[in-house]
N, C-alpha and C positions, 0 to 999 in steps of 0.2 A: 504494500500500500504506500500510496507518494506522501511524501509530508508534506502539512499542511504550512502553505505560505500566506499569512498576515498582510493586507497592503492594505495602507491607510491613503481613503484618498481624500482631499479635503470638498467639503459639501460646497460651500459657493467659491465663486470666481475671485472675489477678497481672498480667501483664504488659498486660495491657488496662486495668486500675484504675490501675498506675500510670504508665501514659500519658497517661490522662486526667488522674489528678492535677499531671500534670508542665506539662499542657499549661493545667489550669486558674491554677495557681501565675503561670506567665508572664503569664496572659492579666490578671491580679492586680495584676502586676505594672509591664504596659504601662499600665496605667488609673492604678494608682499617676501613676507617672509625669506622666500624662498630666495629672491631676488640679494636680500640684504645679505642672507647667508653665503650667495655666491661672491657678490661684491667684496665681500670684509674677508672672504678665502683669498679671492685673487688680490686684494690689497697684501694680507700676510705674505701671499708669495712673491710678489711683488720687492718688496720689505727685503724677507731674505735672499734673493739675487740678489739687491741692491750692497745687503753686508756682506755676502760673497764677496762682491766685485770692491768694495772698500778694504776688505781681509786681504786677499789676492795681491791688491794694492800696498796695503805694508808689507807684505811678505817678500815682497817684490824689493821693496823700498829699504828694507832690514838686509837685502844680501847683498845689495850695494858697496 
């Protein structure tokens, strides 16, 4: 026997709009997110090339 699946649908049109707006906001909001997360990774690595090439540069500069 199939198990039984639950769907909730919402009775008027109100409650259909602001389901979707609610669901769109989230989906907004996960990107947000997600967005920052990439940004602030590639700043970090970013970052560390940048001390790489600073290190490198003493290194360089010490066997002078």
């Amino acid at each position: 026997m199939a198990p039984r699946v639950l769907i909730h649908s919402p009775r008027s049109p109100d409650e259909w709009k602001n389901k979707m707006e609610s669901n769109q906001i989230k989906s907004n909001r996960i990107e947000s997110e997600r967005n920052k997360t990439i940004s602030s990774s590639s700043l970090r690595q970013r970052e560390r090339v940048e001390e790489g090439f600073q290190n490198s540069a003493t290194d360089l500069n010490a066997k002078v």
